[in-house]
Each structure stands twice: as structure tokens, then as C-alpha cells.
C-alpha positions in Angstrom: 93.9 68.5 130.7 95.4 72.2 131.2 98.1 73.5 129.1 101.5 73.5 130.6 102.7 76.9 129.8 105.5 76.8 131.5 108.0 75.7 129.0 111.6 77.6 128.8 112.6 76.6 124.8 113.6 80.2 124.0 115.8 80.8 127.4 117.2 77.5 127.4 117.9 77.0 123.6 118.0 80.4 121.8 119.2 82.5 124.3 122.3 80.2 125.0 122.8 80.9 121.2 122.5 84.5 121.0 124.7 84.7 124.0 127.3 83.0 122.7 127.3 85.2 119.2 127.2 88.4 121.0 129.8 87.9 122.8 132.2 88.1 120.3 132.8 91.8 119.6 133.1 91.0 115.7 129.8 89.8 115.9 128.7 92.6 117.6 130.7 95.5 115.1 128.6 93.6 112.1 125.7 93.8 113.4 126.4 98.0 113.6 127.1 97.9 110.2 123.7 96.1 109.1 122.3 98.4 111.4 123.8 101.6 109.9 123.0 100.7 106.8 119.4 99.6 107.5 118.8 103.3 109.4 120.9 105.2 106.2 118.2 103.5 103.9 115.8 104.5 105.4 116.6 108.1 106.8 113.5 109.7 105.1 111.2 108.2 106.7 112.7 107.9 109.8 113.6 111.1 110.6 110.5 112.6 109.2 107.9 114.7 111.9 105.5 112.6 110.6 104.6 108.7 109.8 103.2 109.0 106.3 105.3 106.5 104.7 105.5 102.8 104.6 108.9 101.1 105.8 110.0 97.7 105.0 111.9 94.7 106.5 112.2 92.0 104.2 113.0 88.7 104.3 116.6 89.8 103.1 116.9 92.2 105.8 115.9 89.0 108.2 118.7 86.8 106.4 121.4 89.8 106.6 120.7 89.8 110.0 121.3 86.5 111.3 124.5 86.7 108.8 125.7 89.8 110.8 125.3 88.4 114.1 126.1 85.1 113.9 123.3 84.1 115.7 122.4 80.2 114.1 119.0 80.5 112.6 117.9 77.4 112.8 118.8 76.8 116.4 116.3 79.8 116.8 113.8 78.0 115.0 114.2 74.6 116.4 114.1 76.8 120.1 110.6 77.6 119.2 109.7 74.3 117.9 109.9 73.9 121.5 107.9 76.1 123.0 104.3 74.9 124.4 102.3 77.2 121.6 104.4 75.8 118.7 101.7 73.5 118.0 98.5 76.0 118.5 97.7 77.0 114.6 96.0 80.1 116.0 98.2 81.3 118.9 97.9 85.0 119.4 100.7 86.4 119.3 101.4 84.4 116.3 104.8 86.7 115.8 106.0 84.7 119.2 106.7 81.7 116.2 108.4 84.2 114.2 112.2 83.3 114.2 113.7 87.1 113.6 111.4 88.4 116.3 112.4 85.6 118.7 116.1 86.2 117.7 115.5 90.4 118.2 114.1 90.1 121.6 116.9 87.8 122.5 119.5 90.7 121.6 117.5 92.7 124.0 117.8 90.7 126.8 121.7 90.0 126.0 122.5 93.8 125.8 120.3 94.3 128.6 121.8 92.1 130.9 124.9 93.3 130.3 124.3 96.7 130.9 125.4 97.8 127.4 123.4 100.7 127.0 124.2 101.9 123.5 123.8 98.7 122.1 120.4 98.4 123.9 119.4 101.3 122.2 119.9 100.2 118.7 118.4 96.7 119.1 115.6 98.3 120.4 115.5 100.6 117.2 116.0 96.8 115.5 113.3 95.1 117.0 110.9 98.2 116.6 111.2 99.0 113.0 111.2 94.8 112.1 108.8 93.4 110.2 106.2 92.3 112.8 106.0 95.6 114.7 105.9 98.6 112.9 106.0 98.1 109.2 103.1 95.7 109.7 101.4 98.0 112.3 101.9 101.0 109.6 100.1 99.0 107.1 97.2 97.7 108.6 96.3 101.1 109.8 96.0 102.8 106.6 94.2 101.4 104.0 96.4 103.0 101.4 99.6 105.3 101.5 98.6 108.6 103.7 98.1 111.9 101.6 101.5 114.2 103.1 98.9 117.1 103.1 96.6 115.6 105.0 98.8 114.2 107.6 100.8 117.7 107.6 97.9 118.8 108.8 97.0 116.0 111.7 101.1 116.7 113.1 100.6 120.7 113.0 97.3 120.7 114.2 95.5 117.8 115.8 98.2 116.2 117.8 99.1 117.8 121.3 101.7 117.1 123.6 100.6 114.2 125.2 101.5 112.1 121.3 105.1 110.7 121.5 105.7 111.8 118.0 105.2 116.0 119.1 107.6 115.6 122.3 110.2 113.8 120.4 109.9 115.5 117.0 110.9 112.2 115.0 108.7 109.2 114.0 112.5 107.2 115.4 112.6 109.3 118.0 108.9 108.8 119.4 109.3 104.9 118.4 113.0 104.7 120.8 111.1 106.4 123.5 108.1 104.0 123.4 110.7 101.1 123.3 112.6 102.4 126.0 109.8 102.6 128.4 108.6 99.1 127.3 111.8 97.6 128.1 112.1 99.6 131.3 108.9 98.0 132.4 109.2 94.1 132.4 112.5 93.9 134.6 111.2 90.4 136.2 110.0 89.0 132.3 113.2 89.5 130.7 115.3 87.6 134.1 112.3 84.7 134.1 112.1 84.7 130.3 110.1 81.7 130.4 108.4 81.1 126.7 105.5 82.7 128.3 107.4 85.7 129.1 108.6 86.0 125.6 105.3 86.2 124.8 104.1 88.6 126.9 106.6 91.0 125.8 107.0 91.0 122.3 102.9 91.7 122.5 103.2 94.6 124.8 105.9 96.0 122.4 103.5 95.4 119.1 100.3 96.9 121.4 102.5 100.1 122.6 103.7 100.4 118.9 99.8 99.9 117.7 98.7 102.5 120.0 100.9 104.9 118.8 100.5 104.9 114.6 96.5 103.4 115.6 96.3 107.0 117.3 97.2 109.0 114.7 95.5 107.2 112.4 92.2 107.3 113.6 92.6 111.2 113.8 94.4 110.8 110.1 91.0 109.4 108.4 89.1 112.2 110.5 91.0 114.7 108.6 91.0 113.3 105.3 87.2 113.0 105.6 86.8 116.4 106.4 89.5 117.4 103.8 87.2 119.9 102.2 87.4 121.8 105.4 90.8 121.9 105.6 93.3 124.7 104.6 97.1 124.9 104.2 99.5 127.4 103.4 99.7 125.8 99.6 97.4 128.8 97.4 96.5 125.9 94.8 92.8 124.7 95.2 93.7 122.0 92.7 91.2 119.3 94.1 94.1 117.0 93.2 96.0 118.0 95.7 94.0 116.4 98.6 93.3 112.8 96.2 95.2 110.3 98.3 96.7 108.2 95.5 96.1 107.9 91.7 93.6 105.9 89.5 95.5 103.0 89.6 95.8 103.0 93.3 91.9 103.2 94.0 91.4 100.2 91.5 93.6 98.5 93.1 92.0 99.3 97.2 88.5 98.9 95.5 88.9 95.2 94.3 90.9 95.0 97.8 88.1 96.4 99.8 85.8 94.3 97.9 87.9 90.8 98.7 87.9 91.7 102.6 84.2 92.8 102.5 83.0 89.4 101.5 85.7 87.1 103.4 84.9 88.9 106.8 81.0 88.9 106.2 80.9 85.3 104.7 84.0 83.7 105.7 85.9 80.8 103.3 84.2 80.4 99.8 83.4 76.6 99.4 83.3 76.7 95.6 86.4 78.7 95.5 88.5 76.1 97.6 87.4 73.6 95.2 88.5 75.3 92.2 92.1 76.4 93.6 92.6 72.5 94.8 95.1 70.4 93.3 96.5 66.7 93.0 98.7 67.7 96.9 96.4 70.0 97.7 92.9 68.6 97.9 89.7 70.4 98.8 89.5 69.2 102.6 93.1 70.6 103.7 92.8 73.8 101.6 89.1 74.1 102.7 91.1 73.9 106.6 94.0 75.9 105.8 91.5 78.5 104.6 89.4 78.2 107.3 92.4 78.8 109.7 93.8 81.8 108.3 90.5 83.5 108.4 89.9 82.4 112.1 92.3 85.0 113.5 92.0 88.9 113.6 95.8 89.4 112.4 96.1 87.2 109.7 93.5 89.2 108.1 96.0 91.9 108.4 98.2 89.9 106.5 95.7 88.9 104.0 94.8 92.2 102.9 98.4 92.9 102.6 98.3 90.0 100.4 95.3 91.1 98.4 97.0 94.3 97.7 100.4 92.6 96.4 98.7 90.0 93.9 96.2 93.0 92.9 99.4 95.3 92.6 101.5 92.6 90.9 98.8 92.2 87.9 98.4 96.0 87.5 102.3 96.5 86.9 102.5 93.6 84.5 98.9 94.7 82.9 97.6 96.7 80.3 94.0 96.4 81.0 94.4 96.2 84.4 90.7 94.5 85.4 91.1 92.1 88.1 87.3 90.5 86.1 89.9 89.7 82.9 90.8 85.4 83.1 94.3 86.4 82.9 94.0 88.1 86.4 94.0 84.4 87.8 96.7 83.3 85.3 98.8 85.6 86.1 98.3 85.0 89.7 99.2 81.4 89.8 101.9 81.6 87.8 105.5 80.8 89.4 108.5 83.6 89.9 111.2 81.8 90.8 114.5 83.7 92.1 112.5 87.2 91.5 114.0 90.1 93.1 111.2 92.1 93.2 110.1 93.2 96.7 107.0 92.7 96.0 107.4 89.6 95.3 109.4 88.9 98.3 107.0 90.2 100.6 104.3 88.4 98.3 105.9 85.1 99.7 107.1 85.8 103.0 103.6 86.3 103.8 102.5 83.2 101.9 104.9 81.5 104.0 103.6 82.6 107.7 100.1 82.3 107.2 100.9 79.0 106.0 103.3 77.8 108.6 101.1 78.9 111.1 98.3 77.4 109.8 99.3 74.0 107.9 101.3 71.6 109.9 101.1 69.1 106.9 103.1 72.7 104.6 105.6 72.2 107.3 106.5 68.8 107.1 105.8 68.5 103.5 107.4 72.0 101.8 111.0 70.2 101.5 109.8 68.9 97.9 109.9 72.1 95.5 106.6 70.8 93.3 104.9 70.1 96.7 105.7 73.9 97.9 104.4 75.0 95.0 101.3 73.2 94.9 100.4 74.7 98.2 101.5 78.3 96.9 99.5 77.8 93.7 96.6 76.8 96.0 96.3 79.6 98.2 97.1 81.8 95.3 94.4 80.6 93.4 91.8 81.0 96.0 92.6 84.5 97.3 93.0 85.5 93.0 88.9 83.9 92.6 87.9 85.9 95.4 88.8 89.2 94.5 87.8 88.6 91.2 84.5 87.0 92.3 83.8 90.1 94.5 84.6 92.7 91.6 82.4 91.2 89.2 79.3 92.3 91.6 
């Protein structure tokens, strides 16, 4: 039997929703002030001529905002609980279950709609610089934080005028334009909005986005291998001052680079799933959930983010920082309850999606604290044995 695709959860459920927040002008004026402070915070990279920094939006930025707009979170979720893909563990894009997203391109169509052009302009901005566009874009195109030298050199040299980022002069500037056109372009999607709709445009905006930082870095990693070659105006011929990041930093993308090596050539580790399960967890569902995540091209993106963190996480709190030491996988199971840290934040709010998109019985079962945890502990444990399994080779 064909999927029905033609379900309309997000117009008939969210959008009602968002309406009816943003039309209240308070709503509206406190969502300028999340907004001005979310640009102020992060003005350096922003306004810089080039994208050689990582941004964030964190699961407090996500909370702040449905606090600002008054836009119901959960009627957002239970919108695309909905929708005909809800149910698919490996849709593509899987950032279509992604409430914030959702809630985002739902502001768009809302300030669209009613012609409010300035306010257009700063939720695209909003939905551009959120977590599933370019902060995740950004870090799953360089493998570690870009050397400024080196990318001093791609902006001055290798780019030409036919790259967003030289005719606007901005990384926010060349980001607005490429949002601007994108919204420009879908007239009929954003009046049909069916779920399929929604879909379609939250993954041309993430595959315009790509294109642009995916561009640049591909001509990035062609300059940093050729670094030798390369000359600045700097006199100092300190070899140091082309490394990318310090010893610390290449430990931690080796034992990353490892990890990824041997789960994209040999896929989900048997023996590994049956030491991380538990008394909730057993070895068939983690063996499944496992076997999910690694199914799909972009939640490898996430899992090497989430490589990096638990790697990252250890080094800080390390003195021998060795990934082969036992206390590498102690320390990686352990619990951090009400931490504050943003790496630990991000550390779980990507724990959480590949989870939710990948275990309906984590869904239905995460209510009971111990029963979360088992499942975190789980996945911790498995991910912690591989990248210590593939540095001991």
C-alpha cells in the first residue's frame, strides 16, 4: 500500500498556533529581544568576512525561544506527531521532526503572509543560524576548528565573486541573502504548506546553506594541504603558525577519526552492543537502535559530533588524557545531572534526537528518570567502547 503523503498536521495544528502567538505584538517585541540578544552574542562571528568559527544554538536558546514567542511547544510537537513521516525512524529530512525547526519555519510563513518584511528578515536570520542549519552544517564540514590563516587566505584569494560571502562581505550577510532568495522561491509551498511542503523547504534551506560553507570548505582543506605553499603578510615562519589546533585537539580528532573509520567501514559492533546493554536496555533493541542511527548519512553527522564531545569531555576532566585508560568508559557513563556545561547540553540534545528518531520504545518509555538513563548509559557506553576499541589498534 502507497504512503499517503498528503497529510496537513503542521498547517492545520501548528500553524493555527503560531498564528495566534504572533499576533499579539508583545509576543512579537519578545521575540526581538531574544533575537537581539542572540545576534549581540554572537557578533564575532557573524559579522566576520569569513566562517572560521563554530556558532551554537542550544537547547536553551530552543526553550528561550518558545518562552519569547509564546508559541506552545508541545502543540508543535503533538502537530508533528501527526504528520505521515512521524513514524519513519529514518526519514530524510529527519530535522522535519524537529520541533524548533517546525516552529521557525512557521514564523516564516506568518511574517510572510502578512507582508511584514522586517520581521521576515530576522526570522529568516532565526531559522538560518538554528541548530539544524548552520551550526550543524559548519560542523560537519570541518573536521576541527578552521586555522584563521589558512581561511584568511581562501577569502582573499580563492573565492571570486560568484561566492555569497565576497558580494555581501559578512558570513550574516551572505547567509540573509541565501535565505532571502530561498524564501522568494517556494511562493506556492509556503500557501499549500501541506506536511510535505514543510519538508521540502526546510531541506532546500539546509541544501542552499550546505552548498555555501560545503564550498568553501572544500577549497578550505585545499589550502590547508598546500599550506607550505602558502604566504601571508605575517614575517614569522613559525611552523606553528599554520598547526590547526593544539596537541590536545589532534588527540582528541585522532581517536575521533578512528571511531568513524571503523563504524562506516564495519557498521554496529556486535560485541560492543552486548557489553553497553542493561536490565531496560537489552542487546536486541540496543543492537536496533544502533543499527538505525548508523543507517542514515546525517546522523553520522551527529555521531561524530558526539564522538568529539564524550572524547572532549574526558580530556577536560583528565590528566592522562588516553581514551585506551578504563576510566575513559567510566567517565563516560557516568550521570551529570542539572550540568550547565554546553558541552554537556549539546552532549544530550544530541543523545536525545538520534534517539527519538530512532527508538519509538525511548519515546514512549523516557517518562521514568532510571529508564531515561538506562537508555543514555546504553548508547554512551557503546559509542565510549568503540572509540576506545579503535585507538587501541
Amino acid at each position: 500500500m502507497a504512503l499517503d503523503k498528503d497529510t496537513t498536521a503542521i498547517l492545520d495544528i501548528a500553524y493555527p498556533e503560531v498564528n495566534k502567538a504572533l499576533s499579539n505584538s508583545s509576543n512579537i517585541n519578545r521575540w526581538k529581544m531574544f533575537m537581539s540578544k542572540f545576534l549581540q552574542k554572537r557578533q564575532q562571528q557573524l559579522y566576520s568576512n569569513m566562517p572560521s568559527q563554530q556558532m551554537y544554538y542550544s537547547a536553551d536558546d530552543v526553550a528561550e525561544w518558545f518562552r519569547s514567542t509564546g508559541i506552545s511547544r508541545r502543540v508543535v510537537t503533538d502537530a508533528i506527531k501527526q504528520t505521515y513521516y512521524n513514524r519513519m525512524a529514518n526519514f530524510n529530512p529527519s530535522y522535519a521532526k524537529d520541533e524548533s525547526t517546525i516552529g521557525l519555519l512557521c514564523m516564516v510563513k506568518f511574517f510572510k503572509e502578512k507582508k511584514m518584511d522586517k520581521e521576515l528578515a530576522l526570522s529568516l536570520i532565526n531559522i538560518s543560524f538554528s541548530g539544524k542549519f548552520y551550526p550543524s552544517i559548519f560542523y560537519g564540514s570541518f573536521k576541527f576548528p578552521p586555522a584563521e590563516h589558512v581561511m584568511e587566505y581562501v577569502v582573499n584569494y580563492m573565492l571570486n565573486n560568484k561566492f555569497e560571502l565576497v558580494k555581501q562581505g559578512t558570513v550574516v550577510g551572505a547567509v540573509r541573502s541565501i535565505s532571502e532568495t530561498w524564501v522568494g522561491s517556494y511562493d506556492d509551498r509556503f500557501e499549500d504548506f501541506h506536511d510535505e511542503d514543510c519538508c521540502y523547504l526546510v531541506q532546500q534551506l539546509h541544501n542552499r546553506i550546505g552548498s555555501f560553507i560545503h564550498n568553501i570548505a572544500e577549497l578550505y582543506y585545499k589550502a590547508y594541504e598546500d599550506r607550505n605553499n602558502l604566504t601571508y603578510d605575517s614575517d614569522s615562519e613559525d611552523e606553528d603558525d599554520y598547526h590547526i589546533a593544539d596537541n590536545d585537539s589532534y588527540k582528541i580528532n585522532s581517536a575521533v577519526s578512528k571511531a568513524m573509520a571503523d563504524i562506516t567501514q564495519k557498521g554496529v559492533d556486535y560485541v560492543n552492543c552486548k557489553r553497553s546493554s542493561n536490565d531496560n536496555v537489552k542487546f536486541n533493541e540496543l543492537k536496533s537502535i544502533i543499527e538505525n542511527i548508523l543507517s542514515s548519512d546525517e546522523n553520522l553527522t551527529l555521531v561524530k559530533e558526539y564522538l568529539e564531545l564524550l572524547v572532549t569531555l574526558y580530556f577536560n576532566a583528565s590528566t592522562t588524557k588516553d581514551v585506551k585508560d578504563l576510566s575513559f568508559i567510566s567517565f563516560s557513563i557516568k550521570p551529570v545531572p542539572n550540568s550547565k556545561d554546553k558541552l554537556v547540553l549539546r552532549k544530550k540534545e544530541i543523545m536525545d534526537i538520534l534517539l527519538l528518531n530512532n527508538s519509538e520504545n525511548f519515546a514512549i518509555r523516557r517518562s521514568r528518570a532510571a529508564t531515561e538513563s538506562a537508555y543514555y548509559r546504553a548508547i554512551n557506553a557503546y559509542f565510549a567502547l568503540t572509540i576506545q576499541k579503535a585507538s587501541k589498534k
